[in-house]
C-alpha positions in Angstrom: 27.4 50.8 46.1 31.2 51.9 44.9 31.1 52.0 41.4 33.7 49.7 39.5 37.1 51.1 38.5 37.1 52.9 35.0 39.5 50.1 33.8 37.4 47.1 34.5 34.6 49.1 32.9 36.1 49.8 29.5 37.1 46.2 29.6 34.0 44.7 29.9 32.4 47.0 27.4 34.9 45.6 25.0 35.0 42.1 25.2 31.4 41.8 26.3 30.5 41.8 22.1 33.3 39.6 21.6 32.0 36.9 24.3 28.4 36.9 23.0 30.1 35.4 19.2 33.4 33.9 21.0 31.4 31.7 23.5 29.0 29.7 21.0 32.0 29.0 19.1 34.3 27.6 21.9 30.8 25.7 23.3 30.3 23.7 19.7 33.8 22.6 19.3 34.3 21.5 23.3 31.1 20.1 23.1 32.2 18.1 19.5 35.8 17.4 21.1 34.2 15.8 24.3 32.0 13.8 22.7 34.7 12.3 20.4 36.8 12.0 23.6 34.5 9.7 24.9 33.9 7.4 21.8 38.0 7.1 21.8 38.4 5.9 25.3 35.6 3.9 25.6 36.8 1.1 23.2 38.1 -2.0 24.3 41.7 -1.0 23.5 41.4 1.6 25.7 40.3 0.9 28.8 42.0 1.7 31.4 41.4 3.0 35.0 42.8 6.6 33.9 40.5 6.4 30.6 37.8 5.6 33.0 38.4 9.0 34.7 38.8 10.7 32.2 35.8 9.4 30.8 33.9 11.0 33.1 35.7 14.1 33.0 34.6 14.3 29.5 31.1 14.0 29.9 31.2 16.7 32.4 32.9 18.8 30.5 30.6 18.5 27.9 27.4 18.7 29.7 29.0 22.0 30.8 29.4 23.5 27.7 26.3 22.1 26.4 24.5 24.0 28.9 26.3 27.1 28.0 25.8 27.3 24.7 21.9 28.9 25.0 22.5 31.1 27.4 25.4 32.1 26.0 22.7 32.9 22.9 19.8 33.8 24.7 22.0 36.1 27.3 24.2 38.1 24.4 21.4 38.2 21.6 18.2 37.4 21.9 17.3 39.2 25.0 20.5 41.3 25.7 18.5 44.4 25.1 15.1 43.5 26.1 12.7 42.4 28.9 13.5 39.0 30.2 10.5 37.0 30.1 9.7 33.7 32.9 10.8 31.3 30.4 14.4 32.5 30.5 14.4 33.3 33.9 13.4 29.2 34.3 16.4 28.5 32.2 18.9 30.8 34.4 17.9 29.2 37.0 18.2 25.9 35.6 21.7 26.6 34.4 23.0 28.0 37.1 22.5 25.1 39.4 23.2 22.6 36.9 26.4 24.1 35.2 27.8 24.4 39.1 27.2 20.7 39.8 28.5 19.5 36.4 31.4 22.0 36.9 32.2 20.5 40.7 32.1 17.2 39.0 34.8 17.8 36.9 36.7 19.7 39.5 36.9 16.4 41.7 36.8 14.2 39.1 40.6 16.0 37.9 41.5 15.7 41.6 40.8 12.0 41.4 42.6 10.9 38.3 46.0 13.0 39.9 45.4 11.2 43.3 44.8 8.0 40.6 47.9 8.7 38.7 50.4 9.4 41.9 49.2 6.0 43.3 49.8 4.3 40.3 53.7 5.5 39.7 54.5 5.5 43.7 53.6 2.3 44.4 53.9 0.5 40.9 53.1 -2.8 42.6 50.0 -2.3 44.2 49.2 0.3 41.8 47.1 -1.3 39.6 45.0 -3.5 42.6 44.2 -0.1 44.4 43.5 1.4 41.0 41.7 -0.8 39.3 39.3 -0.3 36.7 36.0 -1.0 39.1 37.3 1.1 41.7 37.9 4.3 39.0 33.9 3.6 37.6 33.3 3.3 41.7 35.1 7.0 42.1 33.1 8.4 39.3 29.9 7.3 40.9 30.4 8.7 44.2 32.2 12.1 43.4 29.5 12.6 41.1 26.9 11.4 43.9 28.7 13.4 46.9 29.6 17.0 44.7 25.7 16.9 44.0 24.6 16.9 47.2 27.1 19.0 48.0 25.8 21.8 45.4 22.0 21.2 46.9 22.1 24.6 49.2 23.3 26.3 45.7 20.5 25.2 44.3 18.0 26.7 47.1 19.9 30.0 47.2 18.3 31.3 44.4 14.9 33.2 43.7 13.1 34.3 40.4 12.1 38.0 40.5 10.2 40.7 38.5 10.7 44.0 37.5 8.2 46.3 36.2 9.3 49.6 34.1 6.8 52.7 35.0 8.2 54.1 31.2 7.5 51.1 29.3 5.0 49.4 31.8 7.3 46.0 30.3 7.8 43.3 32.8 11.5 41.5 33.2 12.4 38.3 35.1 16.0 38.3 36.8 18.2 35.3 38.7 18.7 36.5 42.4 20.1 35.1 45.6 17.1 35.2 48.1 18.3 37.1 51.5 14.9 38.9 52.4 14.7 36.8 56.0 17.3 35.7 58.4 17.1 32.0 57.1 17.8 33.2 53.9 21.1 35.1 54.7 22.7 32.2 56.7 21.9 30.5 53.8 23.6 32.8 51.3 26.4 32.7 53.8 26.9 28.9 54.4 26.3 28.1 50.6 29.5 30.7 49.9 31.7 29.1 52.1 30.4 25.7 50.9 31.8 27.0 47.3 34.7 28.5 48.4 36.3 26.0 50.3 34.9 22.4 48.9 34.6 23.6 45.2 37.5 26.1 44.4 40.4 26.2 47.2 40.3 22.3 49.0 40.4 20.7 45.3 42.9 23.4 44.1 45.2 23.0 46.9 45.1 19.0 46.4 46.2 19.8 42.6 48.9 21.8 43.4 50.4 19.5 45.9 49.6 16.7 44.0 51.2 18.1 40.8 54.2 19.1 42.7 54.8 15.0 44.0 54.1 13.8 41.1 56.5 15.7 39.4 59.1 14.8 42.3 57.6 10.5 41.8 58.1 10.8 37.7 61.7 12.2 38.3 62.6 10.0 40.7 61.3 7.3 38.7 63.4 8.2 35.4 66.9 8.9 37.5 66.7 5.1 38.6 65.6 3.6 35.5 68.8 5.5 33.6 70.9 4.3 36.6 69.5 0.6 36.2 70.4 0.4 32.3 73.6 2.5 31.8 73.4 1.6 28.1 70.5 0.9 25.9 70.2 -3.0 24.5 69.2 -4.5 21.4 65.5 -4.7 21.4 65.1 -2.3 24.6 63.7 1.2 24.4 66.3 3.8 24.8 67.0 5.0 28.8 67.3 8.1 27.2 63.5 8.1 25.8 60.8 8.8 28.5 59.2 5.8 29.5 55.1 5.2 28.9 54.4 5.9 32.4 56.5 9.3 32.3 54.7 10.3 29.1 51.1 9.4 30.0 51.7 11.4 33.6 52.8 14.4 31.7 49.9 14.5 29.8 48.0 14.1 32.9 50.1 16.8 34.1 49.0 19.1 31.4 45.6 18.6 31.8 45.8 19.3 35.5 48.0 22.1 35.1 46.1 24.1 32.8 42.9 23.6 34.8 44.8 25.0 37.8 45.6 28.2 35.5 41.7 28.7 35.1 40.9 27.7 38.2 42.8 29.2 40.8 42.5 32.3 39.5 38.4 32.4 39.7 38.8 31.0 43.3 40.6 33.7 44.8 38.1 36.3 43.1 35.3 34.3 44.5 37.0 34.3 48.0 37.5 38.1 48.1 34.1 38.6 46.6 32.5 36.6 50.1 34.7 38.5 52.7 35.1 42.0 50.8 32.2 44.4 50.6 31.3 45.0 47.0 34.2 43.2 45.5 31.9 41.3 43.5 30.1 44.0 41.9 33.2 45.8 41.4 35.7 43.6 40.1 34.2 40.0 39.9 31.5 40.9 37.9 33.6 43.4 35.1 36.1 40.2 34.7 32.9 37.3 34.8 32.7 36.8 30.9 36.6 36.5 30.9 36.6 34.0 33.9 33.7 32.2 31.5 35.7 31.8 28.4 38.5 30.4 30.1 36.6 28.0 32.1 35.2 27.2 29.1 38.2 26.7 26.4 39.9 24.4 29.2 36.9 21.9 29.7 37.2 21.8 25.4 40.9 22.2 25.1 41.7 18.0 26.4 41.1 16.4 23.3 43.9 18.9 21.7 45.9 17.6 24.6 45.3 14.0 23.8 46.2 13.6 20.3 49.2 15.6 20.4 50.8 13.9 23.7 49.5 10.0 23.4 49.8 8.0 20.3 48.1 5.5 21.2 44.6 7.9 21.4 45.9 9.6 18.3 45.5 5.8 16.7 42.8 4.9 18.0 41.1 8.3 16.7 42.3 7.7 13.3 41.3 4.3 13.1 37.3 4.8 14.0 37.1 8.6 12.0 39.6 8.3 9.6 40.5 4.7 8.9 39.0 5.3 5.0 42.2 8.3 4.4 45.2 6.9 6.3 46.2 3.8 5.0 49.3 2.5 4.6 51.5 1.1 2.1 50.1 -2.2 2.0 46.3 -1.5 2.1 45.9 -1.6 5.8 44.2 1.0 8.2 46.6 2.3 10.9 45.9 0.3 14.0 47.1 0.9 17.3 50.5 -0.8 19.3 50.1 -4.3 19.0 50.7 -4.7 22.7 47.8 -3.6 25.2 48.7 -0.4 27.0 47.3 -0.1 30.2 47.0 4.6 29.8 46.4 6.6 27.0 
């Protein structure tokens, strides 16, 4: 087996210490972020189809990291440098079959709320009948049905093995893909492409088309409504200002963007890692704990995203956590618009 490059090898010998501190860290405050993500869009002021998505998006997220965050521990301290016993081998196992369905989850989920989202601003009209708030709970449901069952001939790839060390005579438990019979190989083979194509390229090529119409739709959208008021009236919000709609869908924008950026990226590795020989041993596997922490800072980075581009979630935030220290002049705790928005 070709060894990998020199580069990649220094690399990983550098960051590896750094990932084994770096990772708990990002895990506890995505975990924290996700959890208050949910408490802020699940009140009554919030809900919304696109809240219900993203919603969901949060709990995957989270359940992601929260799976992380002991083997991040276990893998980088407490048995980096000794035998892996059966226990942690369970665990492995458990994790990685259960990270890659919680994963897919949110991977379709975030190709939902765009498909969601370009509905909603194309057809404004029949937008909010064909997404409605039962039909977004409905989506959540199945994608989260369908990507499991999906992610079953993951789960049956995988075997538990042992090693035994002559010197030592210490026994250590390892993760493996089974391919000792036929079965097993076609297997290995089918599950790959399964992961390629339904997990990383299909939903990343929907994102990137989707991104790019609704970019054209939100455009579109502001050129007429400055064309239909030519100057701004008493009482009116300035044509000049970017209209809720516009401002919600760049949000979403930046939430879909930025999981393209960690996305793609792993998707092309894990393509050339099925179809070239020891590519995965020599390049996939030098850059995995890099491919890790950005994986993981983007499932934790959404509620940053959220209180700095909606106001409305940025209210409602303030007003369940911090309602005793931001008070205004009168007495009063902040509250949200007085009006009912329909989007964060």
């Amino acid at each position: 087996m070709e060894a990998p490059p020199p580069a990649l090898v220094e690399w990983q010998m550098w960051y590896q210490p750094i990932h084994g501190y770096a990772a708990p860290i990002v895990c506890i405050f995505g975990v924290v972020a996700n959890i208050l993500n949910i408490v802020v869009l699940t009140r009554k002021n919030m809900l919304s189809p696109t809240n219900v998505i993203l919603t969901g998006l949060a709990i995957s997220d989270g359940l992601t990291m929260a799976a992380y965050f002991p083997y991040a521990i276990m893998m980088y301290h407490v048995y980096q440098t000794s035998p892996a016993p059966l226990s942690f081998a369970r665990f492995v196992l458990f994790y990685a079959i259960f990270s890659v369905i919680v994963h897919s989850i949110s991977i379709w989920l975030t190709v939902s709320l765009a498909l969601f989202r370009y509905i909603f601003i194309q057809c404004p009209r029949q937008g909010t009948k064909l997404c409605s708030i039962d039909r977004a709970k409905i989506t959540v449901v199945i994608v989260s049905i369908v990507t499991s069952i999906v992610c079953i001939p993951n789960a049956v790839t995988y075997g538990l093995y042992q090693t035994t060390y002559s010197d030592t005579n210490q026994t250590s438990w390892h993760l493996d893909v089974k391919q000792t019979t036929e079965t097993e190989i076609i297997l290995k083979k089918f599950n790959f492409w399964i992961q390629a194509i339904l997990v990383k390229l299909v939903p990343c090529f929907l994102l990137t088309i989707l991104s790019i119409l609704l970019v054209k739709t939100m455009k579109d959208a502001e050129r007429r409504r400055k064309k239909l008021i030519s100057k701004p009236m008493k009482g009116s919000d300035d044509p000049r200002r970017p209209s809720k709609t516009n401002r919600t869908t760049r949000m979403l924008l930046a939430v879909v963007i930025l999981f393209l950026v960690t996305e793609i990226p792993q998707g092309i590795l894990n393509l050339l890692s099925g179809i070239v020989d020891g590519y995965f041993h020599r390049v996939y596997q030098p850059l995995g704990d890099l491919m890790d922490i950005l994986a993981l800072i983007n499932n934790g980075i959404n509620f940053i995203l959220y209180c700095t581009m909606s106001k409305q979630f940025r209210d409602t935030f303030i007003k369940i956590f911090l309602k005793d220290i931001v008070m205004d002049k009168r007495g009063n705790y902040m509250s949200t618009q007085a009006t009912r928005d329909t989007d964060l």
